[in-house]
C-alpha positions in Angstrom: 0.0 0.0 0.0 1.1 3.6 -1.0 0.7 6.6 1.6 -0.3 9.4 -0.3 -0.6 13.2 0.6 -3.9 14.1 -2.1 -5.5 17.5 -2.4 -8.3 16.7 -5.3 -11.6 18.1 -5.5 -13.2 16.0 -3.0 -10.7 17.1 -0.4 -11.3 20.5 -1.2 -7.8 21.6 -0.8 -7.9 19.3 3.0 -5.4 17.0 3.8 -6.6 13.2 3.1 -5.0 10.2 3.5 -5.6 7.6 0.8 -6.4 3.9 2.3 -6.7 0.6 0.6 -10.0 -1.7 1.2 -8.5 -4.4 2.5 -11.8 -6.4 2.5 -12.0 -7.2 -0.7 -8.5 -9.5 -1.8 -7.6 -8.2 -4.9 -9.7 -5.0 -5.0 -7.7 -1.9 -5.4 -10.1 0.6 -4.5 -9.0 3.3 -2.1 -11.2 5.5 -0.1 -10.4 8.9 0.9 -10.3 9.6 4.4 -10.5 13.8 6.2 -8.1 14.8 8.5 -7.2 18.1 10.0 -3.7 19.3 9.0 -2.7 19.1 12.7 -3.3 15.5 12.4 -1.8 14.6 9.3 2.0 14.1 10.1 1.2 11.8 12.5 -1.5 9.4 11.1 0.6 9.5 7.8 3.4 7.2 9.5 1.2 4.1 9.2 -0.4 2.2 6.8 -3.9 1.9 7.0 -7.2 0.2 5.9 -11.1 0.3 5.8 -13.3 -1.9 8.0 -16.5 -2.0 7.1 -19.4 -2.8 10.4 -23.1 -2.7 8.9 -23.2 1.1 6.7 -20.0 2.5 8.3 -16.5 2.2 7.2 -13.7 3.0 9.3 -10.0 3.6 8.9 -8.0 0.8 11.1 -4.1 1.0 11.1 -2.6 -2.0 10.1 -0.1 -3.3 12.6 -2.9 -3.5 15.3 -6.3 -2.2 14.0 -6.7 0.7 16.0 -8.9 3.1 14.8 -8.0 6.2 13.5 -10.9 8.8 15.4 -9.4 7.5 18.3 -5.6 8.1 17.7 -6.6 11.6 16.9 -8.9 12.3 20.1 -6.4 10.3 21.9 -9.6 8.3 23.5 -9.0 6.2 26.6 -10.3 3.4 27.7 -13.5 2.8 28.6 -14.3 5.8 26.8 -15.7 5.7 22.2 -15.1 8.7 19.9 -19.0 9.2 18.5 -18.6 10.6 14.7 -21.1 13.2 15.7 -22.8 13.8 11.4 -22.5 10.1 11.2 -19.5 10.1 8.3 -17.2 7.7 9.8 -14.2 8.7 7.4 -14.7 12.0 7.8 -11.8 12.2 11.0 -11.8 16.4 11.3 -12.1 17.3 14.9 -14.5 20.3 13.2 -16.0 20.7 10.3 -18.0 23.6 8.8 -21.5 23.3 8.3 -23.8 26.4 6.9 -20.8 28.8 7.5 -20.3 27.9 11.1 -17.2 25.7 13.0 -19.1 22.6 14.5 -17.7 19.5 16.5 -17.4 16.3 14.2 -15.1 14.1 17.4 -15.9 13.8 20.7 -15.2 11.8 23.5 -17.8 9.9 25.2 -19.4 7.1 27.0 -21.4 4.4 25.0 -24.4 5.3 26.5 -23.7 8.8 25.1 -22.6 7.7 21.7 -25.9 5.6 21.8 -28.3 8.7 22.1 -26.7 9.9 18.9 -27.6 7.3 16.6 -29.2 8.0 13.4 -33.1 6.5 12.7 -34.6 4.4 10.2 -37.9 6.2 9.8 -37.9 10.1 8.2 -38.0 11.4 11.4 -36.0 10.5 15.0 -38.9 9.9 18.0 -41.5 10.3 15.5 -44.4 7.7 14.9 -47.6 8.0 12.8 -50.7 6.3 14.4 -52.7 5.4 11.5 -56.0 4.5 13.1 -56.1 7.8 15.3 -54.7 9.6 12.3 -52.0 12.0 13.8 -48.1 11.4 14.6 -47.0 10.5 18.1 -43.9 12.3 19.0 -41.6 9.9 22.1 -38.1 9.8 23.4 -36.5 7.0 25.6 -34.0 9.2 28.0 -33.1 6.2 30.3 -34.7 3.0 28.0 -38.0 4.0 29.3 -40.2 5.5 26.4 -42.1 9.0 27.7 -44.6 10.2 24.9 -44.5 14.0 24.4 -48.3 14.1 22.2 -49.8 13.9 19.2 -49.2 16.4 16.3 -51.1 17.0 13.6 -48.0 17.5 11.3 -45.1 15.3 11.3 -42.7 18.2 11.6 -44.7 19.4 14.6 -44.1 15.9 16.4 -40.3 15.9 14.9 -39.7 19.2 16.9 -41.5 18.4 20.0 -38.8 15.4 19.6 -35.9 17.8 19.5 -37.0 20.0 22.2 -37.4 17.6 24.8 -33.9 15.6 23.0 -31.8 19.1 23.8 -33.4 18.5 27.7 -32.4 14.9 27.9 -29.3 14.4 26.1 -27.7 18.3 25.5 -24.9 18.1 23.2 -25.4 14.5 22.5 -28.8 14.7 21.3 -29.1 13.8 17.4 -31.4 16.1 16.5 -34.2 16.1 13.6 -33.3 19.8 13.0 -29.9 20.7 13.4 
C-alpha cells in the first residue's frame, strides 16, 4: 500500500489520506479519508485500511487495528469517539456546516454515543398512528419510552422530539433539526 498526501476536489484543498479496502483481496479501490492538517503528520506514518461494520466504514491502522478517530482524540479506555454527522471517514475534529465551526469528534461514554444514533424512519422519536390519524412524538432518556403528544403534522411531532432531545441528552442529542 502507498501513503499518499492528495489535495483533489473531493478534499477540497484538505489533507486526506488515501487507504486501501482491505476487505476485498484483490480489490484496489481506495477510499479517501479527512483529517485536520494538525493531524496529518502523525497518522501519515502508518499504513492503514477500511473496516467496514453494517453502513459505516472506518479507517484501522494495520499493525494493530486501532482506529483512526481515536488516535486523533487520543480516547481512553472505557471511553468511544462518537462521529457526531455520522460520516465515519470523515476524522476532522471540526468541520464547517452552513458557514459555522461545528464539533465532528468527541469523547464519550457508550451510552452517550448511543443517544446519537441516526433513525430508520424520516423522522427521529417520531411515529404516525394510523388509526387515530396524527403522529406520536416519544423519546427513551433512560430506555423508558415517555410520549411527548400527538401532532397534527409530522414536523410538529419531529420538533416536540428535538426539544425535549436538547433536555435529555444536551450536546449528544441527534437532533431532527440541526
Amino acid at each position: 500500500m502507498v501513503k499518499v498526501y492528495v489535495i483533489d476536489a473531493k478534499c477540497k484543498n484538505r489533507k486526506c489520506l488515501v487507504i486501501s479496502d482491505c476487505n476485498t483481496p484483490g480489490h484496489y479501490y481506495c477510499r479517501i479519508n479527512e483529517v485536520d492538517d494538525e493531524d496529518f503528520i502523525l497518522l501519515n506514518q502508518w499504513g492503514w485500511h477500511v473496516s467496514s461494520q453494517g453502513k459505516y466504514h472506518y479507517a484501522l491502522r494495520n499493525k494493530d487495528r486501532l482506529s483512526m478517530h481515536r488516535i486523533i482524540m487520543n480516547t481512553p479506555k472505557g471511553k468511544e469517539c462518537d462521529h457526531v454527522f455520522h460520516n465515519t471517514l470523515d476524522n476532522r475534529k471540526f468541520i464547517e456546516i452552513n458557514g459555522e465551526l461545528k464539533q465532528n469528534l468527541r469523547n464519550c461514554t457508550h451510552r452517550e454515543n448511543h443517544l446519537n444514533i441516526e433513525s430508520k424512519s424520516k423522522y427521529k422519536g417520531v411515529r404516525y398512528r394510523k388509526d387515530r390519524n396524527y403522529f406520536q412524538s416519544y423519546i427513551r432518556p433512560s430506555g423508558k419510552q415517555i410520549n411527548l403528544g400527538n401532532c397534527e403534522t409530522e414536523i410538529q411531532a419531529a420538533k416536540r422530539y428535538d426539544a425535549a432531545a436538547r433536555y435529555y441528552f444536551e450536546g449528544y442529542a441527534n437532533l431532527n433539526f440541526k
